[in-house]
N, C-alpha and C positions, 0 to 999 in steps of 0.2 A: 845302374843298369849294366849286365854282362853282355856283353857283345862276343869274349874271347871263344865260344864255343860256336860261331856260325860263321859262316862265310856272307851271307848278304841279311839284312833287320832291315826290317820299315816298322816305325812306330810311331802312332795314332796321326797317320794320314787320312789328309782332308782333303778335297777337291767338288768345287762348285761351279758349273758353269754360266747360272743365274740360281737367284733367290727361288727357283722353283724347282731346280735341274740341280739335285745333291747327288753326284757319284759317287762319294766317297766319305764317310764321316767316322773318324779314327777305326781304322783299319790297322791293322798288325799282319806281318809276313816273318817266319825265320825259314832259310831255307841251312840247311847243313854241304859243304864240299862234299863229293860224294855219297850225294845223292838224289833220287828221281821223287820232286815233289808235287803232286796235283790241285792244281788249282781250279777250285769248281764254285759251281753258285748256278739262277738261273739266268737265260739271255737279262740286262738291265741290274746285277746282281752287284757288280763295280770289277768282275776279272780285266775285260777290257782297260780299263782305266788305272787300275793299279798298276797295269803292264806297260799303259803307254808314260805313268810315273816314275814308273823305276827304271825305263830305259831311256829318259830326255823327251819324249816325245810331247809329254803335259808337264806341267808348272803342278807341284803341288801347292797347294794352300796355307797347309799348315805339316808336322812333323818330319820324322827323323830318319835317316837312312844311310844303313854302314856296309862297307862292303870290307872284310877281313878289318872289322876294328876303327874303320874310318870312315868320319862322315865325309857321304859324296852329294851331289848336286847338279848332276846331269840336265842341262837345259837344251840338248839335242841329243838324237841318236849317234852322232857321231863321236861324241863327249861321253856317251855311257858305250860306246864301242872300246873307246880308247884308254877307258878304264877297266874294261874286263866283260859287259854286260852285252850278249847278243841276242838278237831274236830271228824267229821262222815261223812267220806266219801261213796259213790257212791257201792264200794268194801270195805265191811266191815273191817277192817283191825285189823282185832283180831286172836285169834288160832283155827283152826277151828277141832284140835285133840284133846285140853282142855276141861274140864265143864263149862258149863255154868259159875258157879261159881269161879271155876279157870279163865276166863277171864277178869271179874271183879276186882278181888283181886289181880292178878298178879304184881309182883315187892311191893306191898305194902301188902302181908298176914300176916295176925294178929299170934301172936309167942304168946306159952305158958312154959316157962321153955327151951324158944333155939327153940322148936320146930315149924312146921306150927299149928296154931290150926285150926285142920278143923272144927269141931264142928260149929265155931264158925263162921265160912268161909259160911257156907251152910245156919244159921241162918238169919246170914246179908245178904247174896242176898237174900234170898226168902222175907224177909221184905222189900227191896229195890226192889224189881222188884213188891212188891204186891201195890207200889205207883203208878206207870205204867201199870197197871191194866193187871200185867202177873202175869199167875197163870202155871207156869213151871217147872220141874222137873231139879232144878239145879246143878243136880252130872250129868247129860247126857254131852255128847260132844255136843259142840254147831253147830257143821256140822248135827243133826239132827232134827235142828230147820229152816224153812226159813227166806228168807232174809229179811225180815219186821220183823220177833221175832228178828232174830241178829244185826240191825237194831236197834230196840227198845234195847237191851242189852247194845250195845255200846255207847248209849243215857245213858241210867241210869247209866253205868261205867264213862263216863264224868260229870255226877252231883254229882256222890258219892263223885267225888274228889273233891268236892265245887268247881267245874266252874264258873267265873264270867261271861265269853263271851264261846257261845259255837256255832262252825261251820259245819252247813250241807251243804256238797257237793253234790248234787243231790241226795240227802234221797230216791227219790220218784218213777227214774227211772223203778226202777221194782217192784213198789207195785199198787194191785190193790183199785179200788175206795174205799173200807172200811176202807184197810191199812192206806191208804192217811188219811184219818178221821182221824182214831186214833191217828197217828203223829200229828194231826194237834190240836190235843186235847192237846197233851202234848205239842204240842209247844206254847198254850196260856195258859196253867198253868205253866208253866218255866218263857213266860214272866209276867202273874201277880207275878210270885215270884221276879220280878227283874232282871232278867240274858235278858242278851241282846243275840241274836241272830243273824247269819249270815245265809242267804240263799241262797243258791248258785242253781238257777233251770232255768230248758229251759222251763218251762210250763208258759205260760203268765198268764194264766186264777189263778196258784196257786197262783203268786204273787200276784194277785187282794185279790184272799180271804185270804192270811195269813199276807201281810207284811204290815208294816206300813210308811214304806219310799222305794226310789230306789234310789240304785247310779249306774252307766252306765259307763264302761267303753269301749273302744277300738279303737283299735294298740297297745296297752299297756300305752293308754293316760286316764286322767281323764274327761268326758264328763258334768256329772253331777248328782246330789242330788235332788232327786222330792218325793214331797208328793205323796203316790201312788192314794190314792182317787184323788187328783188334776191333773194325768196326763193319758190322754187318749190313748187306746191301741194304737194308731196308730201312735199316736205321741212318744211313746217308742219304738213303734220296729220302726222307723223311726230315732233315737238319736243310736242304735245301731249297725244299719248296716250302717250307714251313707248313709244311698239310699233314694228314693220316694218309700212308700209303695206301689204307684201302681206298682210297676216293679213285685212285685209278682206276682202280677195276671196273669203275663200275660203268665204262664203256663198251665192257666186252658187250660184243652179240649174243644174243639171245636167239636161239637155233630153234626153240620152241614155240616164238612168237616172229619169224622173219619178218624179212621187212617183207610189207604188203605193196609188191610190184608191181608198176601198172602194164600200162603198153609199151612194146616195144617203140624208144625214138631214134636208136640209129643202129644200123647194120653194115660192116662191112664185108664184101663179097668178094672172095678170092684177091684181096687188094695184096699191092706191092708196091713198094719205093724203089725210087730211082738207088740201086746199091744199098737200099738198107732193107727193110720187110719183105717176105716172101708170100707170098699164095694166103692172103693172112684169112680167115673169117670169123668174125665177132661181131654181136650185138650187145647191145646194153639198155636195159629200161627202164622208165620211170621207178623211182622210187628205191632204186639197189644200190649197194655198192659194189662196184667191180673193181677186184683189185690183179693188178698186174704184174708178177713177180718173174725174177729171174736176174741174173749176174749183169753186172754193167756190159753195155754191151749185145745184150742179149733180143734189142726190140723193143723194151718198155717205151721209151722215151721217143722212138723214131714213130711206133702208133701214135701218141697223141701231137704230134708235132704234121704228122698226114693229115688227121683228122681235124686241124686247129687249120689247115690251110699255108704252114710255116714250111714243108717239105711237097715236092711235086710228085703226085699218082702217077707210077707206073702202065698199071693195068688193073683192073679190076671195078667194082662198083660202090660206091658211097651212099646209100639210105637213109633218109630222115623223115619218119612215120608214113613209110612205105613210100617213100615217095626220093627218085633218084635226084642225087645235087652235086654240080660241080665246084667245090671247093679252093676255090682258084688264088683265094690271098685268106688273111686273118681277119678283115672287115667283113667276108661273105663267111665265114664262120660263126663270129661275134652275131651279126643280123640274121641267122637260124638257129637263133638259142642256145648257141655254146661259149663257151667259158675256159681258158686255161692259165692255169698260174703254172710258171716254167719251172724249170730246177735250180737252175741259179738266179736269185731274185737282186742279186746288185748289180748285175748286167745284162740281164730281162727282166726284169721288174720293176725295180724303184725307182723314181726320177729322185734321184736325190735330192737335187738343190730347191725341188717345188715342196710347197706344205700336205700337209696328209690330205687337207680337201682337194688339190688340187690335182694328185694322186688316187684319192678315189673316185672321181669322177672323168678320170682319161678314158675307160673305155666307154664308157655311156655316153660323152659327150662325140665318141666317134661313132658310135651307133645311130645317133640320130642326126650327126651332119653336121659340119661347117656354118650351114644356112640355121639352124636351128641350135643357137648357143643356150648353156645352162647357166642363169643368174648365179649372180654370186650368190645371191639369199636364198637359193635354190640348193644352190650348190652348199651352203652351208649346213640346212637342212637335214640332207642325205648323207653330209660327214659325221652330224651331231648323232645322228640315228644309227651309223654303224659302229660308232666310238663306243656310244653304250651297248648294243648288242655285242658288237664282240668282243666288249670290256678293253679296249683300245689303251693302255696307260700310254697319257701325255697331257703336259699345262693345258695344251691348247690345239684344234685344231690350223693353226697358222704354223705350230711348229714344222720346221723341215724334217722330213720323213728320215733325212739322216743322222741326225738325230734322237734315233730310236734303237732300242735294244733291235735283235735280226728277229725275236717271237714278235714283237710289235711291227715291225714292217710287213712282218708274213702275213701278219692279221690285217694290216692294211690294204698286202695286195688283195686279198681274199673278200676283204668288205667294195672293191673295185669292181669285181666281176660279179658279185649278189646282186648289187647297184643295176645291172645292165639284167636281172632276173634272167637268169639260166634255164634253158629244159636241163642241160647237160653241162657237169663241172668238173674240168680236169684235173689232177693235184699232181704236181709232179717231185717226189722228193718234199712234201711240206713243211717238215716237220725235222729237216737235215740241219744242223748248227744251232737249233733252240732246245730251251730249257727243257726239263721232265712236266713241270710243273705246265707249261703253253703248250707243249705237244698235249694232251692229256685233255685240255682243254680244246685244239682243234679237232682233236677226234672224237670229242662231243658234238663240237658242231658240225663234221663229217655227220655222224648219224644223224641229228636230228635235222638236216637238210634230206636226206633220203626219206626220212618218215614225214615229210611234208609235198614228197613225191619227186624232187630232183634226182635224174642218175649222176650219180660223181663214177668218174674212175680214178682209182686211188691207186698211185705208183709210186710205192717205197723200198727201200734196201733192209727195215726194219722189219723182220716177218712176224715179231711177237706186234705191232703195231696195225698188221694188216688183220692177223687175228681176231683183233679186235673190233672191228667195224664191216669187214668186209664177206660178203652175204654170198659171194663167187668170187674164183680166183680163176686167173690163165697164168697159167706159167709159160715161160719163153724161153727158149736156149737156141743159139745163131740163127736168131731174127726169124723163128719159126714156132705158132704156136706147136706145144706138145700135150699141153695136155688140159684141164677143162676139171675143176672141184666147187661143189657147192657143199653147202652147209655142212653137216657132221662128215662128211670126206677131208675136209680144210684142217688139216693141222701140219706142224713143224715138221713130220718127218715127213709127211708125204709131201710136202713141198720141196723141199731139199731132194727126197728121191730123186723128183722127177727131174729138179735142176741139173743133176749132176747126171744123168742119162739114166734114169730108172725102165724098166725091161718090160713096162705097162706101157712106155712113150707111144704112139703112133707112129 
């Protein structure tokens, strides 16, 4: 076996958590010095897991692992720090009560006579960060920087420590199109310096422009290694889901058969939030899907957060089948037939450490009260029956919900709120950090809840995914609706138009 032409090999690693739970069964990684390499598969696919093998974070099982020609054996991240191997994940994993500076330096500050020397502390990141073209004030805590500066911080704290191989786990999620730039600037002057790179992203289109190879995994198998210029979209997300790309399709909307809408069940009248929505007015009816578009930022998320009872009414009026309600917490929401799954589901959503039943059964069981608990046998029932409908993969429902790829938890939250039977179902970001293959699949079941007469409103960053199910759109730009599309109106560019101030706005 040749090792001399890569800089990091994993070969036929294995990783089990129990005899039912296989993450990992002889996998292979080469990555090359200088270069940007994409690591893909779907949510549950083993990316996770190979990442947290190659950095110390898990024990492998079984195989082999060279970093420039030698084998290494990382049994913490601190051990694969110190031998070259760094990461940046998705949730910064830094101090967010420290300096800037202090997060940098931590565990390794520079000592003057015994002491910390900060002087000297402040000097060096500000030189280090002015190579990353941050120009930041680093005595501040770093919680009052965003997540693309903390981001970029925890990038230049990985280089400082002279990384050989350094890994981003979805860098990109929550940066917008400049932020992306600018990472993407640094990650081709890291790799003309030589450092290889891991990318770990759901964006097809970034791996086109940053990477320079793909390796594809999933079930926690090895699929394969492709020059990215050499392999066409369709034929990678086809090598990843193991499906026929047309299966996707075949969620789009049908503009000739809409959905068949019922009544109207909610209205909102000239609402506004306390500093977020304006003068806002929208209904939504049985049986549609509404989808909500516009730039972060822009309102999507502060509507259904009004409307869920999570944020306090301004001014304006609240309707639920004609009939006015005051929204005053998330229980008087839940108990008028609403339903919402947030944007970020590992810290609005999942209880982790409880099992998938006892996760899908939180909100129903606050629905009908303290006084009236759900047996277990009961409770089991109702997990057993969304595990198969929404094809839930897991051993068991006892397993902890964390535990589960993030397409599987999603499905989780999502069989939480069916459970408590909705008039109306919010979606917020669904479908953000999971596979092609699970997205594809909840926006089957987006539609086919509409056509059994539920309104969803559907709020995602993906416009080619709103295309697809959603039967009206409101676009928002600063926290004001502008503009109002149904059926054959709804395409990409008139979306976009109007996002970016199109000359139709209102």
């Amino acid at each position: 076996m040749s090792t001399q032409n890569y800089l990091l090999e994993a070969h036929h690693i294995s990783k089990s958590y129990t005899s039912a739970v296989i993450a990992l069964k002889d996998v292979r990684f080469q990555l090359q010095g200088g270069e940007i390499h994409a690591l893909l598969g779907e949510n549950g696919a083993g990316k996770s897991t190979l990442i947290k093998v190659l950095t110390g974070v898990e024990e492998r099982d079984t195989g082999l692992i060279t970093l420039e020609g030698k084998e290494i054996y990382p049994k913490t991240p601190q051990e694969g720090q110190k031998i070259g191997i760094s990461s940046v994940y998705q949730e910064v994993n830094l101090c967010p009560n420290l300096s800037v500076a202090e997060n940098i330096y931590i565990g390794r500050e520079p000592r003057k006579k015994g002491r910390i020397d900060w002087k000297t502390i402040y000097v060096n990141a500000r030189i280090l960060l002015e190579k990353f073209d941050l120009d930041i004030d680093v005595t501040k805590d770093l919680d009052q920087y965003s997540v693309a500066i903390q981001q970029m911080i925890a990038i230049a704290r990985a280089c400082d420590i002279r990384a050989k191989v350094l890994i981003l786990d979805e860098p990109t999620s929550s940066l917008s199109t400049n932020e992306v730039n600018k990472l993407f600037e640094i990650m081709r002057r890291l790799k003309k310096d030589g450092m290889g790179i891991i990318f770990v992203t759901h964006f097809i289109d970034q791996v086109y422009e940053i990477t320079d190879r793909i390796t594809v995994l999933r079930n926690g198998e090895y699929v394969g290694t492709y020059e990215t210029a050499n392999l066409p979209k369709v034929e990678l997300v086809g090598k990843m889901i193991g499906k026929d790309y047309a299966q996707l399709n075949r969620t789009m909307v049908s503009y000739e058969e809409e959905y068949n809408s019922g009544d109207t069940f909610l209205e909102l009248k000239e609402v506004s939030g306390l500093g977020t929505i304006k003068n806002l007015d929208l209904s939504i009816r049985q049986g549609e899907v509404l989808g909500l578009s516009g730039l972060l930022g822009s309102g999507r998320s502060e509507i259904a957060r009004i409307i869920f009872g999570i944020d306090s009414l301004e001014k304006g009026t609240i309707e639920i089948k004609g009939k006015k309600i005051f929204l005053k917490n998330t229980l008087a929401a839940i108990k008028n037939g609403i339903a919402f799954c947030p944007e970020n589901r590992k810290t609005e959503g999942i209880v982790g450490d409880l099992s998938i039943r006892d996760n899908i059964i939180l909100a129903l069981q606050a629905k009908q009260g303290l006084f009236k608990s759900i047996s277990k046998r009961e409770a089991s029932r109702i997990a057993d029956e969304y595990i198969e409908k929404l094809e839930i993969k897991t051993p068991s429902k006892d397993q902890k919900i964390k535990n589960l790829s993030g397409g599987n938890q999603q499905k989780v939250i999502l069989a939480r709120w069916l459970a408590t039977d909705p008039n109306l179902l919010m979606l917020d970001e669904p479908t953000r950090g999971i596979d092609i293959g699970t997205k594809a699949e909840i926006l089957k079941i987006v539609i086919d809840l509409a056509k059994q007469g539920m309104g969803v409103i559907f709020i995602s960053s993906e416009i080619d995914e709103m295309l697809r199910c959603c039967g009206r759109m409101v676009i928002l730009r600063d926290m004001r609706k502008v503009m109002e599309l149904k059926g054959r109106e709804i395409s990409q560019a008139a979306i976009m138009h109007h996002i970016a101030g199109g000359d139709k706005d209102e």
